[in-house]
C-alpha positions as CSV (number, residue, x, y, z in Angstrom):
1,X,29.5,118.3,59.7
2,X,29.5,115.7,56.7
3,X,30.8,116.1,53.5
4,X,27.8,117.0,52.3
5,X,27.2,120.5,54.8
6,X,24.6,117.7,56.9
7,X,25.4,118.0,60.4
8,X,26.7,114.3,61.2
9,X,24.9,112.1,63.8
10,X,27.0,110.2,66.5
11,X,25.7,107.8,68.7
12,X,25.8,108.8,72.1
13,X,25.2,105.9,74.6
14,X,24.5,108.3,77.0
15,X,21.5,109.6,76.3
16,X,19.0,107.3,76.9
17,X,20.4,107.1,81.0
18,X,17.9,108.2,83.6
19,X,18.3,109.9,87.1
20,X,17.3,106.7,88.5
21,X,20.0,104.6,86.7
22,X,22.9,103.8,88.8
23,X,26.5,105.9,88.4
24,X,27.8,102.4,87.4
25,X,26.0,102.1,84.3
26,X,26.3,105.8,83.6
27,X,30.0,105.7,83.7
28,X,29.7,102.5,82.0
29,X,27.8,104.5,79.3
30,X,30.1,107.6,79.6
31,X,32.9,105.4,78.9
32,X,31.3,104.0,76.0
33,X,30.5,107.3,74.4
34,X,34.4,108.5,75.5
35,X,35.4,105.5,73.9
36,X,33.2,105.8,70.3
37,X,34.0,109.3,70.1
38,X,38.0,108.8,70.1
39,X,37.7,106.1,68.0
40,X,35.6,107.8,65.1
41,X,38.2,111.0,65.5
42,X,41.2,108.4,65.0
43,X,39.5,107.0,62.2
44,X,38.5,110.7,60.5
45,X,41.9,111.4,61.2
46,X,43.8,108.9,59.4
47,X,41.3,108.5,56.5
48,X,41.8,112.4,56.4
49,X,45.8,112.4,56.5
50,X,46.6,109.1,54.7
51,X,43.7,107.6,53.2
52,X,44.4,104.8,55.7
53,X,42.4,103.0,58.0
54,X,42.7,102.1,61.9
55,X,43.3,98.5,61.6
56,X,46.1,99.1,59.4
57,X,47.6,101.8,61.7
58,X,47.4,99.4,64.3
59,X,49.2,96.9,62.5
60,X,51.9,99.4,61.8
61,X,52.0,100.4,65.1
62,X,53.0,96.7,66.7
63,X,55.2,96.0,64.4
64,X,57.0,99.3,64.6
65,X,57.0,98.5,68.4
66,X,58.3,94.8,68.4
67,X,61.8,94.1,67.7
68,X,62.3,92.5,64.5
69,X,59.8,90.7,62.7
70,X,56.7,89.1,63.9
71,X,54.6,86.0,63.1
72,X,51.2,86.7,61.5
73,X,49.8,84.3,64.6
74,X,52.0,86.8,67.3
75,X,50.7,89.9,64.8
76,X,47.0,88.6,65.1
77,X,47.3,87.8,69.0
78,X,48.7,91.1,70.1
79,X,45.8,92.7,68.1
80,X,43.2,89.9,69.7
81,X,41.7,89.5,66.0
82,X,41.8,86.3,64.2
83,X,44.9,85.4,61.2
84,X,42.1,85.8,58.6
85,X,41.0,89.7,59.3
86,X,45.4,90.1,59.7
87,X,46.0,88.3,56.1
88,X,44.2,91.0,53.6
89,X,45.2,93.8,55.6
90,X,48.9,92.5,55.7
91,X,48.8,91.8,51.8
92,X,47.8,95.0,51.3
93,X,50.2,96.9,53.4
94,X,53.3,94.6,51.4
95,X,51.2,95.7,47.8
96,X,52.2,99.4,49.0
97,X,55.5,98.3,49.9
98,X,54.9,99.0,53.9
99,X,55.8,95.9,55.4
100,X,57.2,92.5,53.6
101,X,56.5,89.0,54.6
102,X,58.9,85.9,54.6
103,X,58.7,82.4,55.8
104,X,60.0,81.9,59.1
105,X,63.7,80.3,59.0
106,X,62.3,77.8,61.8
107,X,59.2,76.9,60.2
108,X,58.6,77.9,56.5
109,X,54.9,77.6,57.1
110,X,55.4,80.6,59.4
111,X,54.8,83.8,57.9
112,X,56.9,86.7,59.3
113,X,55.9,90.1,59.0
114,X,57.9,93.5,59.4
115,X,58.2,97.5,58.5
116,X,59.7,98.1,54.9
117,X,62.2,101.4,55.5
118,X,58.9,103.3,53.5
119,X,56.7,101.5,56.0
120,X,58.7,103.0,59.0
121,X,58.6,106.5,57.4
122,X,54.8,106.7,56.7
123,X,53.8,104.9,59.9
124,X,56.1,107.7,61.9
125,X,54.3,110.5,60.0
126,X,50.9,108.8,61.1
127,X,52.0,108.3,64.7
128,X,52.9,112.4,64.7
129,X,49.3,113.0,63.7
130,X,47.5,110.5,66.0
131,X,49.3,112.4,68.8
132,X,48.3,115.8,67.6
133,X,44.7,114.7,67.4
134,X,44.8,112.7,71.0
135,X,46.3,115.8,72.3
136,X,43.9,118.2,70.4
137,X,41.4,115.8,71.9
138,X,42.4,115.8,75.3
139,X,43.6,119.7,75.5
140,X,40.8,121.0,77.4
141,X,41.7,118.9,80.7
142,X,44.7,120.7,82.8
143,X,47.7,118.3,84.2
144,X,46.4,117.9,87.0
145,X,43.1,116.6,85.6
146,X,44.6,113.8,83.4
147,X,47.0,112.8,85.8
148,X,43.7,112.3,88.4
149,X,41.8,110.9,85.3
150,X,44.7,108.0,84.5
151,X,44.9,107.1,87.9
152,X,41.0,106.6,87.9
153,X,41.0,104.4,85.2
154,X,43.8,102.7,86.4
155,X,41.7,102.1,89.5
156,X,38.7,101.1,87.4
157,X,40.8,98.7,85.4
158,X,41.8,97.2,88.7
159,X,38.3,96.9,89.7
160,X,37.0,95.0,86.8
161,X,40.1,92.5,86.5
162,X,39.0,91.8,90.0
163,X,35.8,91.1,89.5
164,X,36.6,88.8,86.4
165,X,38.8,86.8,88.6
166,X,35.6,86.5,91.2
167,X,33.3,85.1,88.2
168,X,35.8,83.2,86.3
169,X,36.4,79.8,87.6
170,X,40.0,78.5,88.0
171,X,41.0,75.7,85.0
């Protein structure tokens, strides 16, 4: 439901599929509705807990992982977005005192980014509740069942990194 007591509409790619579609473009469509529907709960989430958004937990999130400070071109790459949609959200983030910024020693034109002590602290309080929520999310599939369901996508993944190398010609 909305805030307002509406119920809320999601898009569901699935529902336009017909019997006579193929199971490749219903998965396709199944993992596409999957997809939106984790997304929008990550999103709810975070908004809910922090008054934060996705893009900014994901920035968090690399730098947390990376060992000591990243360029804002290594920051943007890892996130495959360009420096420009990185800059505001990484101004913002130093405004709140969550990460700082300072010129690379090699190349002062080089902006390098890292967590602030706070930034570690509220970014580990957001991780605890993304994996209560992925794990809320995921709690009606037994061991067994995600364990088979990795694997598949694993195999899927496989699939379609083959077939890019089929269609993509060699440089």
């Amino acid at each position: 439901m909305g805030d307002d007591g509406q119920q809320t509409e999601r898009h569901d790619y699935e529902s336009g599929v017909q019997l006579e579609d193929g199971m490749e473009l219903r998965v396709w469509l199944r993992l596409l509705t999957c997809t939106n529907l984790l997304d929008g709960a990550a999103r709810h989430g975070l908004k809910q807990a922090a008054d934060t958004t996705l893009p900014r937990f994901d920035i968090l999130a690399q730098l947390e992982r990376h060992d000591g400070p990243m360029s804002m071109g290594d920051l943007s790459k890892r996130l495959m977005v360009s420096n420009g949609n990185i800059t505001g959200l990484v101004d913002r983030l130093a405004r709140e005192g969550h990460v700082k910024r300072t010129p690379s020693p090699d190349d002062r034109r080089v902006q390098m980014v890292s967590l602030t002590r706070q930034g570690a602290k509220f970014f580990a309080g957001l991780a605890k509740h993304h994996r209560d929520w992925v794990e809320g999310m995921m709690s009606d599939l037994s061991a067994d069942e995600m364990k088979s369901l990795y694997t598949l996508l694993a195999r899927l993944k496989q699939s379609i990194l083959t077939a890019e190398s089929r269609t993509t010609p060699e440089a």
